[in-house]
Structures are given as C-alpha cells and as structure tokens.
C-alpha positions in Angstrom: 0.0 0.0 0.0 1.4 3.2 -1.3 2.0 5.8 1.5 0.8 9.7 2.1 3.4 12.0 2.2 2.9 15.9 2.7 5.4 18.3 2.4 5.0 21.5 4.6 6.9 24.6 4.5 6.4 28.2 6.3 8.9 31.3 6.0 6.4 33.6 7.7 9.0 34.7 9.7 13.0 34.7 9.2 13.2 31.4 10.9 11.6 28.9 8.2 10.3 25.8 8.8 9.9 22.5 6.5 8.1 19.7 7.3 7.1 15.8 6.0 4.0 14.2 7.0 3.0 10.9 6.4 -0.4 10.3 7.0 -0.5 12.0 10.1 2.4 11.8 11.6 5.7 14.2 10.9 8.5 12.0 10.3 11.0 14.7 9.3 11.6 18.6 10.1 14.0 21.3 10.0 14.1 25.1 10.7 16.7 27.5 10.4 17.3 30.4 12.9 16.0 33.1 13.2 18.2 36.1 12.5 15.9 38.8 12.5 17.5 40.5 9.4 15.1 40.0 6.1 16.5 37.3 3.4 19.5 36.4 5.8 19.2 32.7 7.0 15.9 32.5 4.9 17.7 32.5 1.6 16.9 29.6 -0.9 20.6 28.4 -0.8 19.7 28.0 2.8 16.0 27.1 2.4 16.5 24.5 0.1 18.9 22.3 1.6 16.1 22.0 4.6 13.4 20.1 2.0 16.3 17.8 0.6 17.3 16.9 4.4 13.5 16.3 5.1 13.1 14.4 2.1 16.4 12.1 2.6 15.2 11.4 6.5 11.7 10.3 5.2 13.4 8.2 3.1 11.4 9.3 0.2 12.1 11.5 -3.1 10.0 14.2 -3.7 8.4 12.1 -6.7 6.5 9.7 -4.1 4.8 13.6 -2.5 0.7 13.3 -2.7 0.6 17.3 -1.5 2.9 20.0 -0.8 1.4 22.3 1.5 2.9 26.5 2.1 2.0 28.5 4.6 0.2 31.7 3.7 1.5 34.3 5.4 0.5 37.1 7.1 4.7 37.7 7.6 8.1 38.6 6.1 7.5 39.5 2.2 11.2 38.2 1.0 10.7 34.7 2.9 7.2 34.3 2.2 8.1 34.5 -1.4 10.6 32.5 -1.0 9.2 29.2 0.5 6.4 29.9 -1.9 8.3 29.7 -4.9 10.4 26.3 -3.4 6.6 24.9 -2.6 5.1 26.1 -6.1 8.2 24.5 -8.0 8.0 21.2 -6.5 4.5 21.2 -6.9 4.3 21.8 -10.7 7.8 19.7 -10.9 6.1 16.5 -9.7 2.4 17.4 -10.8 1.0 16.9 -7.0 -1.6 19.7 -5.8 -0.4 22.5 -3.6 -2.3 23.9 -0.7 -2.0 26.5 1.4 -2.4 26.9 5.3 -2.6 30.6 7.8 1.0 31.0 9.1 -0.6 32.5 11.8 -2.6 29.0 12.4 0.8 27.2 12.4 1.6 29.0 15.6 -1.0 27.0 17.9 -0.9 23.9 15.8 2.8 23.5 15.6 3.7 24.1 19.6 2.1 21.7 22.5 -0.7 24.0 24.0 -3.1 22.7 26.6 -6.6 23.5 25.9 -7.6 27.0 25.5 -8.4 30.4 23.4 -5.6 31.8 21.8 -4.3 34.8 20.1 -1.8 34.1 17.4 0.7 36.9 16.8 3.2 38.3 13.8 5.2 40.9 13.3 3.5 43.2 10.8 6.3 45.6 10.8 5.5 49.9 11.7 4.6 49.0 14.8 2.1 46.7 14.6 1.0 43.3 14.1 -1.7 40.6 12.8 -3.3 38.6 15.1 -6.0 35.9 15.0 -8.3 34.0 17.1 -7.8 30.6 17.8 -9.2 28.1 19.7 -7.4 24.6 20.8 -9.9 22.0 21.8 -9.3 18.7 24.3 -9.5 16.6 21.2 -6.3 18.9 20.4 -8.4 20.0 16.7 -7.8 23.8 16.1 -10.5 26.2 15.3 -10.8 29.6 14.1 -13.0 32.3 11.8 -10.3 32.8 9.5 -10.0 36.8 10.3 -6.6 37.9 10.6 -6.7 41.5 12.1 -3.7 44.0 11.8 -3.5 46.1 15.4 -1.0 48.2 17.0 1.6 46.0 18.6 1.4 47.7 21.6 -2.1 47.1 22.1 -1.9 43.3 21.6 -1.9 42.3 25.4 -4.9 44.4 25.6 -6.9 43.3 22.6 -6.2 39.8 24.0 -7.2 40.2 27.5 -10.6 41.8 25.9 -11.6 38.7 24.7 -10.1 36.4 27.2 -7.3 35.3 25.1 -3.9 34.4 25.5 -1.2 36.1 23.1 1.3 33.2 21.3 3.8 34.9 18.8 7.4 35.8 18.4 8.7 37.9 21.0 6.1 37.4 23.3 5.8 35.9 27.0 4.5 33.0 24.8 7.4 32.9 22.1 6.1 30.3 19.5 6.4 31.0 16.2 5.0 29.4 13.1 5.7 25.8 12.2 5.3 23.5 9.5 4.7 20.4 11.3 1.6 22.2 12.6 0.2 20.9 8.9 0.0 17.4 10.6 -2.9 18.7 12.7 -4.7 20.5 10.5 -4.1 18.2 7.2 -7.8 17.1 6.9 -9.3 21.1 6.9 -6.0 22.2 5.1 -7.3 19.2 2.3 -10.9 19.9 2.8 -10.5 24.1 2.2 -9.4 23.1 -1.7 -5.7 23.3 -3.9 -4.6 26.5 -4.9 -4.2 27.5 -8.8 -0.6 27.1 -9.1 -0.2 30.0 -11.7 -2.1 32.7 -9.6 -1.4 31.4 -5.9 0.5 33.5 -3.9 0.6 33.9 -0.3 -0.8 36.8 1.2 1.8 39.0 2.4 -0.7 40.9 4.6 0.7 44.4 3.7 2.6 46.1 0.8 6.2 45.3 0.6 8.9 48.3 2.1 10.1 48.8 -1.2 7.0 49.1 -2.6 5.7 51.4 0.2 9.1 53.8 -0.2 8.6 54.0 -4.4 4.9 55.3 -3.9 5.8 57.9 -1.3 8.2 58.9 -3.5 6.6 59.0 -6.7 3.0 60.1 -5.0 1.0 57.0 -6.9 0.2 53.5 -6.8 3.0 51.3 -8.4 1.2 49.9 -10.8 2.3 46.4 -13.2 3.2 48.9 -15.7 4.9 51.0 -13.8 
C-alpha cells in the first residue's frame, strides 16, 4: 500500500520551517534560525537544503509527494516568497496539488498548547502586528473564523485580554512562532479548504512590501504592473 506524504513549509517569519507528513504523523523537520535581518538565513541556498534533508530522512524522493502544503503568510515578504516559490516548484515539478495553510494557524498547531483560546501573533512591521483567534480543543483539533486582524503591537496584550485570550507569537511571554509540522494537525481542513491555482497562488503578504511602500511615497502613486 502506497504511502501519504505531505510536504509543509512556512517562512512567515526569518526562521523557516519544513516539514514531511506521512499520514499523520511528521517524520522529518527542520528550521533555520531566526536572524531577525530579512533574506539572511531564509535564503533559498539555505531554504532549500532544509526540503532535501527532510526528504532524505523520510526516506522518500520528492516524486513519491501526494501534496505539498505552504503557509500563507501574514509575515516577512522576501521569505514568504521565497518558501512559496520552493513549494510552487516542487509542486508543478512532480504534478501533485499544492495547498496552502494561515501561518498564523501554524503557531497553535505546531507548539504543545493545553486546551484553551488563543491569540496568534506576527510581526507586521511599523509597529504593529496581525493577530488571529484561535481556539485549541481537548480533542487537540484547532479552530478559528479565519479573520486575521492587523493592530497596533502595543495594544496586543490588551486586545487579547478583551476577549479572554492568551497572546502566542514571536517575541512574546508565549514565544512560539509558526511551524510547518503544525500541517500534521490540521491536514484534513487544510485538504478539505481546496488546492490553490498554481499560476495565480501567492501567499498573502498581509501588507505592501517596504520597497514598494518607499517608491509610492516617493513617486505620489500606486506602483502599478506597468509602472
């Protein structure tokens, strides 16, 4: 009997994450650290090498792959893009489906949380930062309503005490970032929600890019595909 194999990989934040699944169960992961500086340790000369080591310690090529799943961001533009493109290029490489999972829903489901209401956390950059609710039940499924918010980051111990939440996030009390064996516990939903178009998915950076943010102030316009 042929075997289910997933591969997962996040670079919401500087410190990316790669992941196999089979079935249920991850039987391989890496990460890299995380440096703090945009595209440094994130690179795909670094990224890469994570997915082959994965692959090798599964024991598997990435021809046996049923699904390669990306997180989606909210997070870092340079290493969302580039887990993205690693994901999107295996994907159409082998011809498996690619789907895409909340990097903010890889924070609960990738650490060991007891029971509770959460408030996942990421850097948005300018001071503030997306959030969304989640809720981890006994059973250990994950729940949420899908609304990522962006808030001031200085306000995010208040917005979660307002709804009787408990902040999770890089740099917090509660510093647990996103990770892609959280895919494990979420595969069935992350299956059930549908395979992105490979030639229009992207993952959704949350915000404009800096660059992109400094060339409009400057030029006083929209940058536009023509531009």
């Amino acid at each position: 009997m042929m075997k289910d194999y997933s591969l997962s990989l996040d670079g919401s934040t500087y410190a990316g994450t790669v992941a196999v699944i089979s079935g249920r169960e991850v039987v391989a992961q890496r990460s890299l650290p995380d440096s703090g500086i945009p595209a440094r340790g994130q690179r795909g000369e670094d990224f890469m090498p994570m997915v082959v080591d994965c692959l090798s310690e599964a024991g598997i090529r990435a021809r046996d792959l049923s699904r390669v799943i990306c997180g989606a961001g909210p997070g870092s533009f340079t290493s969302l893009r580039i887990a993205a493109s690693i994901g999107k290029g295996i994907a159409a490489g082998i011809g498996c489906p690619l789907f895409a999972v909340s990097s903010l829903l890889l924070i609960p489901a990738g650490s060991l949380l007891v029971a509770g209401k959460y408030l996942a956390v990421l850097p948005a950059m300018r001071g503030e930062s997306f959030v969304l609710e989640t809720d981890v039940d006994e059973d250990e499924s994950i729940s949420t309503d899908g609304a990522v918010r962006l808030v001031p980051g200085a306000d995010v111990e208040h917005v979660a005490a307002e709804s009787g939440l408990i902040p999770i996030g890089p740099g917090l009390r509660n510093d647990l970032k996103p990770n892609a064996r959280g895919v494990a516990r979420l595969l069935d939903q992350i299956i059930a929600s549908g395979e992105c178009d490979l030639s229009t998915w992207e993952p959704a950076y949350g915000r404009l890019a800096e660059a992109q943010v400094k060339w409009e102030a400057v030029h006083g316009r929209p940058l536009s595909a023509e531009a």
